[in-house]
RODO-2510 file (C-alpha; in nm, 4 decimals, decimal comma):
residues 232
     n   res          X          Y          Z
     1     x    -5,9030     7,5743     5,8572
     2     x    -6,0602     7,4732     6,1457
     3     x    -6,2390     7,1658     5,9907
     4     x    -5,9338     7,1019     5,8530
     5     x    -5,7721     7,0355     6,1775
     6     x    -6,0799     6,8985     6,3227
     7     x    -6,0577     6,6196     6,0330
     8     x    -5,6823     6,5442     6,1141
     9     x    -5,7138     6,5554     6,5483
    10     x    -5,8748     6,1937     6,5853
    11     x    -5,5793     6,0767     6,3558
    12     x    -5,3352     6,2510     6,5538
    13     x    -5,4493     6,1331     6,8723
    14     x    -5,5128     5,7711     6,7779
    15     x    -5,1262     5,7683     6,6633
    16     x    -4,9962     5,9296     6,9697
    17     x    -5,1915     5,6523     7,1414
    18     x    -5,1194     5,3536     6,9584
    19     x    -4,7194     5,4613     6,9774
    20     x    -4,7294     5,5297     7,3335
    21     x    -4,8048     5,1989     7,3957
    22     x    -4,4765     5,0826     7,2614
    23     x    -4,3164     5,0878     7,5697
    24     x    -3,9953     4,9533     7,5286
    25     x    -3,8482     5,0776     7,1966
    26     x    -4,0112     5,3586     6,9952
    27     x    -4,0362     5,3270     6,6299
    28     x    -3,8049     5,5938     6,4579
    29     x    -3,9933     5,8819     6,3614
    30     x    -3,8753     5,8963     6,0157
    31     x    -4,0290     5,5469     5,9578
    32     x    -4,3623     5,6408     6,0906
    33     x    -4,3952     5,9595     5,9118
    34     x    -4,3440     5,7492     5,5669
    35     x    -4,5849     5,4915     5,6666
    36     x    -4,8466     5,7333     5,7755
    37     x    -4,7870     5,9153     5,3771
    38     x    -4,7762     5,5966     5,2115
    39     x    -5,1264     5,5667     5,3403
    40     x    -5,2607     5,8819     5,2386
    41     x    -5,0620     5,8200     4,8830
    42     x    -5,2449     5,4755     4,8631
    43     x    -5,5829     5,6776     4,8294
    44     x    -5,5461     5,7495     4,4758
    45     x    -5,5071     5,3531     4,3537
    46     x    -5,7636     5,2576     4,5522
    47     x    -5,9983     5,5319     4,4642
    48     x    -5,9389     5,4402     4,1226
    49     x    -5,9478     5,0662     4,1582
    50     x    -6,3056     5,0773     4,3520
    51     x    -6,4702     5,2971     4,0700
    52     x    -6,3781     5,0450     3,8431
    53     x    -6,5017     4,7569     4,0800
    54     x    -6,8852     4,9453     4,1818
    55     x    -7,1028     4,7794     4,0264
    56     x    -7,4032     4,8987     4,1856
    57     x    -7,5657     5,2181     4,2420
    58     x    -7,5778     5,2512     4,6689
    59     x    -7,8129     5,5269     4,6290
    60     x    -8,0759     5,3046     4,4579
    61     x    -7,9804     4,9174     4,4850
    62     x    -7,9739     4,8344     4,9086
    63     x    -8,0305     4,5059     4,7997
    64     x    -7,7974     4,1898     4,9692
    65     x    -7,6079     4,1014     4,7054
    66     x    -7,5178     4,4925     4,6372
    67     x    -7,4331     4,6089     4,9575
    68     x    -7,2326     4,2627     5,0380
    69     x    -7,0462     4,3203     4,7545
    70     x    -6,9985     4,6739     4,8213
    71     x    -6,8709     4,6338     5,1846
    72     x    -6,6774     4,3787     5,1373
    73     x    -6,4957     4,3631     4,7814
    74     x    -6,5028     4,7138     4,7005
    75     x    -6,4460     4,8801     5,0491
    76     x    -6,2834     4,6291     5,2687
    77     x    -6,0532     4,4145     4,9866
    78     x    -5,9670     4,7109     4,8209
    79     x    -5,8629     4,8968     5,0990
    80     x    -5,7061     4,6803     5,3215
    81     x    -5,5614     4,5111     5,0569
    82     x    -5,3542     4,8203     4,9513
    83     x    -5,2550     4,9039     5,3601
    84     x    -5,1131     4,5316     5,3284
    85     x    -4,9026     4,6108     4,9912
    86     x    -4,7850     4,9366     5,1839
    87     x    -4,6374     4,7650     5,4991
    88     x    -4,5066     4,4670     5,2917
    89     x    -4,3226     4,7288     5,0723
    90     x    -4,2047     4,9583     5,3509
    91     x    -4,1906     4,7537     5,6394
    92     x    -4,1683     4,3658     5,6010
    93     x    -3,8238     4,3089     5,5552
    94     x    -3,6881     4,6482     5,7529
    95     x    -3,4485     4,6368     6,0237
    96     x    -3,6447     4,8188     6,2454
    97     x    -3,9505     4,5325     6,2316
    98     x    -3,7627     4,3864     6,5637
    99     x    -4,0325     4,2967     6,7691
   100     x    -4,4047     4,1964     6,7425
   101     x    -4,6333     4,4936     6,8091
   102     x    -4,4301     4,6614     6,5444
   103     x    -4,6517     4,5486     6,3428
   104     x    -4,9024     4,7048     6,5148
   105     x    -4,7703     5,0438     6,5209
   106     x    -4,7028     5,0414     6,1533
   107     x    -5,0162     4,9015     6,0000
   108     x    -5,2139     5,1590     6,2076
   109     x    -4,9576     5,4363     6,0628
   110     x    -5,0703     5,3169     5,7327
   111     x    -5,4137     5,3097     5,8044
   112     x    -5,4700     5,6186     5,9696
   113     x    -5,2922     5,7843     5,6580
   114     x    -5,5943     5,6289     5,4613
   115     x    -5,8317     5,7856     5,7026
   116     x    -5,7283     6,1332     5,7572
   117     x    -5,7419     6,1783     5,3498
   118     x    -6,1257     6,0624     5,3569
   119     x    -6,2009     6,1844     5,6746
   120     x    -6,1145     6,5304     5,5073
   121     x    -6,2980     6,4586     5,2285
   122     x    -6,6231     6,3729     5,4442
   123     x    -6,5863     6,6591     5,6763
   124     x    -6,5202     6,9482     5,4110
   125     x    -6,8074     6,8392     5,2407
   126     x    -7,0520     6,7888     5,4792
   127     x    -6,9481     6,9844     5,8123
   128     x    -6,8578     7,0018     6,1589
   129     x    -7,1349     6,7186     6,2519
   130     x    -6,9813     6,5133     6,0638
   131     x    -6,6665     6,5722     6,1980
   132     x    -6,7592     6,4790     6,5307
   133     x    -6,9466     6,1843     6,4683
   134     x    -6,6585     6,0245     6,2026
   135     x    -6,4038     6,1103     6,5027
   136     x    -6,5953     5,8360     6,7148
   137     x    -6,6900     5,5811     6,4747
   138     x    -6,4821     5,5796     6,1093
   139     x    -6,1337     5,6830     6,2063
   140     x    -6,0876     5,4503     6,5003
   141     x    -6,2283     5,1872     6,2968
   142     x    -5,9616     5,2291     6,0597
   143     x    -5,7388     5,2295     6,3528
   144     x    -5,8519     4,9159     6,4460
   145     x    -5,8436     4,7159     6,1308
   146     x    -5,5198     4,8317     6,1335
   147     x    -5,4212     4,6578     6,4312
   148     x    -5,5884     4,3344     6,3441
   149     x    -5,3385     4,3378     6,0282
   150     x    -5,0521     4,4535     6,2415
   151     x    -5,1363     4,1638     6,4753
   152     x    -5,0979     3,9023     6,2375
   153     x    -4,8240     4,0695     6,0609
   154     x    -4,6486     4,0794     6,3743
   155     x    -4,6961     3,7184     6,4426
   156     x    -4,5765     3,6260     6,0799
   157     x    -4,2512     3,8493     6,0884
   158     x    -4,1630     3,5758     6,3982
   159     x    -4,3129     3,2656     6,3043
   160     x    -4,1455     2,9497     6,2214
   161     x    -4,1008     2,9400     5,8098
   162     x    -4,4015     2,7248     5,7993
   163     x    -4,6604     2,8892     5,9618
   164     x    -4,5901     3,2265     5,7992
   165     x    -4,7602     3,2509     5,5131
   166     x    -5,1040     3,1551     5,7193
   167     x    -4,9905     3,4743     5,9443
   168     x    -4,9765     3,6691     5,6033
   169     x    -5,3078     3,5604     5,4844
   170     x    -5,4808     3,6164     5,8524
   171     x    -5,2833     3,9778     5,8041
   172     x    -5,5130     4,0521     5,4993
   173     x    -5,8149     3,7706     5,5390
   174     x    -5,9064     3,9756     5,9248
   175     x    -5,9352     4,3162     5,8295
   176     x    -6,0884     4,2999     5,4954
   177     x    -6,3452     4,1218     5,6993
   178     x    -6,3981     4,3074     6,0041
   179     x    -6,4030     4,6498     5,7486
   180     x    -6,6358     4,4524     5,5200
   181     x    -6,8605     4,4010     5,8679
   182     x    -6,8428     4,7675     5,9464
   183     x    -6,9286     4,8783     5,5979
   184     x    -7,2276     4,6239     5,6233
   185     x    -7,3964     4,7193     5,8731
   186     x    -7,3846     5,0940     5,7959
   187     x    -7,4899     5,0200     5,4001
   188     x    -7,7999     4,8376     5,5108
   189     x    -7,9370     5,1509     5,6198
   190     x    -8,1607     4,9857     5,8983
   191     x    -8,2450     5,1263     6,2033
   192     x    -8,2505     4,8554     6,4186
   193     x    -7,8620     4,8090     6,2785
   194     x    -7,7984     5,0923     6,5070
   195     x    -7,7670     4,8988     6,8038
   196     x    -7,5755     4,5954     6,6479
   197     x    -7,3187     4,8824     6,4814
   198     x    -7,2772     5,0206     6,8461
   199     x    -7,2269     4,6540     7,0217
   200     x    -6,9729     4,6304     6,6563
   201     x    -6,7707     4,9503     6,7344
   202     x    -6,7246     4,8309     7,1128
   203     x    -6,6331     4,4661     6,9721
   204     x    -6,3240     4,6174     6,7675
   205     x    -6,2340     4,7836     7,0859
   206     x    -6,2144     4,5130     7,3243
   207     x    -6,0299     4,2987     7,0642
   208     x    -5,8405     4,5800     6,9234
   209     x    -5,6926     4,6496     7,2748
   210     x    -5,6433     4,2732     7,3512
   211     x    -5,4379     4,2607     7,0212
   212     x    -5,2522     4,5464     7,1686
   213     x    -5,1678     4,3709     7,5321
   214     x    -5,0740     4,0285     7,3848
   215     x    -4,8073     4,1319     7,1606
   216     x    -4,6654     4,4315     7,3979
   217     x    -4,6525     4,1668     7,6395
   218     x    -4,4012     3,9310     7,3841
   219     x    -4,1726     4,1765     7,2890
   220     x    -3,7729     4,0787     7,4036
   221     x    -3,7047     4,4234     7,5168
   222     x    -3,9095     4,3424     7,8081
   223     x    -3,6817     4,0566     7,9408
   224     x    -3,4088     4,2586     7,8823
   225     x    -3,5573     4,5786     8,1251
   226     x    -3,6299     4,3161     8,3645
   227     x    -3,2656     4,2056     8,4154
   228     x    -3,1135     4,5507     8,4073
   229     x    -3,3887     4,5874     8,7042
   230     x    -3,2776     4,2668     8,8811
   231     x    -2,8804     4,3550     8,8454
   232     x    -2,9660     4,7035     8,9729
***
């Protein structure tokens, strides 16, 4: 039980944070409960789709051409690629998508329903070590791919007609990327990689967070809490 709950805190928090920073209307509840199941539901295609698509045997084969597939088509296509179909089902064309860094707060819903479900599966099977070190590194990285498609996604859902389906590709193109980066540099099992993976993790932060600030900063609820200030 207790790894249990230590597998689903860094989710928890990372929600609570990423929703906090909504400041000026809160996604319902409802809505963020079914994104965050719809991610943990979307394990089971993609689980089945990446057996299918490995090729290679990581335990043997570190060469370039396995691990570059492996990081990038298997892990990072295939999973952000189903995150994507989840918030274009659920969320794209929802009432509630009224402001940019909706987006945001969805996609990292989605994502971080992904995560707790493997971040379960690492942690029961390997311990409380684990745990601790995929609390740091793994599930914020989800997190954060999350908000690079939530970004975009954002941007799209307000775009003029013809620049939206470049929004929609960035939505997908970015994180399959910046996962397929992640998964690269732990795959190639170097240990000079250690360094450029800890420079990576604090790369998705700063542009994570600047993601974050942009598109809290655009949202019309803002102009509207700055009148009722003014008239008061």
């Amino acid at each position: 039980m207790i790894l249990l709950l230590v597998s689903i805190a860094p989710s928890a928090a990372l929600m609570y944070f990423f929703y906090m920073k909504d400041k000026y209307e809160k996604e319902p509840r409802h809505l963020l409960i079914k994104a965050f199941l719809l991610g943990v539901i979307a394990v089971i295609p993609v689980l089945l789709v990446e057996m299918r698509l490995n090729l290679f045997d990581m335990e043997a084969d570190r060469s370039l051409v396995a691990v570059s597939y492996t990081a990038f088509i298997v892990a990072g296509l295939v999973e952000e690629g189903f995150k994507f179909l989840v918030f274009y089902m659920l969320i794209w064309r929802n009432h509630e998508f009224d402001e940019m860094y909706d987006g945001i707060v969805y996609s990292v819903f989605v994502s971080l329903g992904f995560a707790t479900v493997e971040n379960i599966g690492y942690v029961l099977s390997t311990g409380f070590s684990v745990a601790l070190l995929r609390s740091i590194t793994a599930v914020p990285a989800h997190a954060l791919f999350g908000v690079s498609m939530g970004y975009y996604l954002g941007i799209a859902r307000f775009a003029r007609v013809q620049h939206r389906e470049k929004y929609l590709g960035l939505a997908l193109l970015v994180p399959v990327i910046l996962h397929g980066i992640y998964d690269f540099i732990l795959m190639s099992q170097r240990y000079y990689m250690l360094t450029v993976f800890i420079i990576y993790i604090g790369y998705l932060w700063k542009r994570g967070m600047s993601n974050v600030k942009e598109l809290v900063e655009c949202s019309p609820y803002k102009n509207l809490e700055n009148d009722e200030d003014e008239n008061n």
